[in-house]
C-alpha positions, 0 to 999 in steps of 0.5 A: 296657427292660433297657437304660434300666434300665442307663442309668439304673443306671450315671448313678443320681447323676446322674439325680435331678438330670438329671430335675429340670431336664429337667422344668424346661426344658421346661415354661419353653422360653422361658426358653432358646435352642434351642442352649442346649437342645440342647445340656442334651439332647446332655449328657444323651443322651451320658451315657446312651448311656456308660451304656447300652453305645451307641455312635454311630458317625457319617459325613457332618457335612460333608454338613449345611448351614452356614446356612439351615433342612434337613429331616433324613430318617432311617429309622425303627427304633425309639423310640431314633432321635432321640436317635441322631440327637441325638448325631451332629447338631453342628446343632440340630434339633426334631422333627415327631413322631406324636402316639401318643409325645407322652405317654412320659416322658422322650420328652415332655419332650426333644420339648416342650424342642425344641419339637416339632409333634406330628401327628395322622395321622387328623386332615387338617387338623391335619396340615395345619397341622403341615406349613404351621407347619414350612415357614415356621419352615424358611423362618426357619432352624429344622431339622427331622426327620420320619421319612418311614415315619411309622412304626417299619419293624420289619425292623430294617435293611431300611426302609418305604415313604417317604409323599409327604406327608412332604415337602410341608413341605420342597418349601413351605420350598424347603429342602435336604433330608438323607437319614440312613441309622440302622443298628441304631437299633432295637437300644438300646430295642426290643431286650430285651439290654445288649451293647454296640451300635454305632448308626450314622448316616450324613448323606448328601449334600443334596438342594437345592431346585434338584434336586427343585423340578420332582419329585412329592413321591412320587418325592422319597420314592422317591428319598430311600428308595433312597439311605438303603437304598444306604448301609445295604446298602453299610455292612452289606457293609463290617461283614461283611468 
């Protein structure tokens, strides 16, 4: 909380104006493009994050697909992720996200102007539906995240069980799959401290169609776990030198 009263402190001339056509943009989405959206969005993570004494550090944009629809599989930290990984991404991407968040300001309003799928998780057969929708938008060259643990893993760099179900939608689409390893993505909002803080995000090597059309999506998500907690440990290894 301090830290988006700081965001908010240190951006106070612009925020009024940031807000109106954040309101605006995403209750007239069809009035943009997805790139012109996305990058209202990067503008105004960025100057919330120079606010906010967040810095992203990112690696691996080489490793994003030039064309065609990727599903992005980051860790879940905390309620600052997608705008981590919004900064560091060159790419646009939306977001399937749990219904529990849909309401938060701020939060709503970037979700609705990257036209998000919110997903009920006691609801199977709206679930269901979200999986099928975001597979064929995939399939026409839209990206998407989906946090894998389903939810926040709360141990700070040390991350949850990955569901198997949150990779049916891109073994439907056929689509490469990125790993994103955040670290220290739970600092920015679910810590109460303004320090600086360096959040970083590495974007590992996809996994292609090819590689895992033969796998269950239980050993996709075991696969996918386990490169992602790889990098974070190999990273904390190299900041403790």
């Amino acid at each position: 909380m301090k830290r988006i009263l700081l965001m908010v402190f240190r951006n106070i001339l612009l925020v009024p104006y940031m807000w109106v056509r954040l309101c605006y943009r995403a209750a007239h989405t069809e009035k943009y493009t997805e790139s012109d959206q996305y990058a209202f969005l990067k503008w105004i993570v960025i100057h919330a994050n120079k606010g906010g004494n967040v810095h992203i550090d990112v690696h691996g944009t080489e490793n994003i697909p030039k064309t065609g629809g990727f599903m992005l599989y980051p860790n879940h930290q905390g309620l600052y992720d997608v705008l981590a990984v919004l900064e560091a991404c060159p790419t646009p991407f939306s977001v399937v996200a749990k219904k529990e968040i849909a309401n938060i300001p701020f939060l709503k309003q970037v979700f609705a102007c990257m036209k998000a799928y919110m997903l009920d998780r006691g609801d199977v057969r709206q679930a269901m539906k979200v999986i099928l929708d975001v597979s064929e938008e995939v399939k026409k060259g839209r990206n998407y995240l989906i946090f894998a643990e389903g939810t926040r893993s709360k141990q700070g760099n040390r991350i949850g069980e990955f569901k198997g179900g949150s990779f049916k939608a891109a073994t439907k689409a056929k689509c490469p799959i990125v790993p994103v390893a955040l670290l220290d993505s739970f600092k920015p909002f679910d810590t109460n401290t303004i320090t600086p803080v360096i959040v970083q995000v590495h974007f590992l090597k996809p996994l292609e169609y090819e590689v895992y059309k033969e796998m269950k999506t239980t050993e996709i998500a075991v696969l996918v776990h386990d490169e992602i907690q790889k990098t974070i440990d190999a990273a904390q290894n190299i900041s403790s030198l």
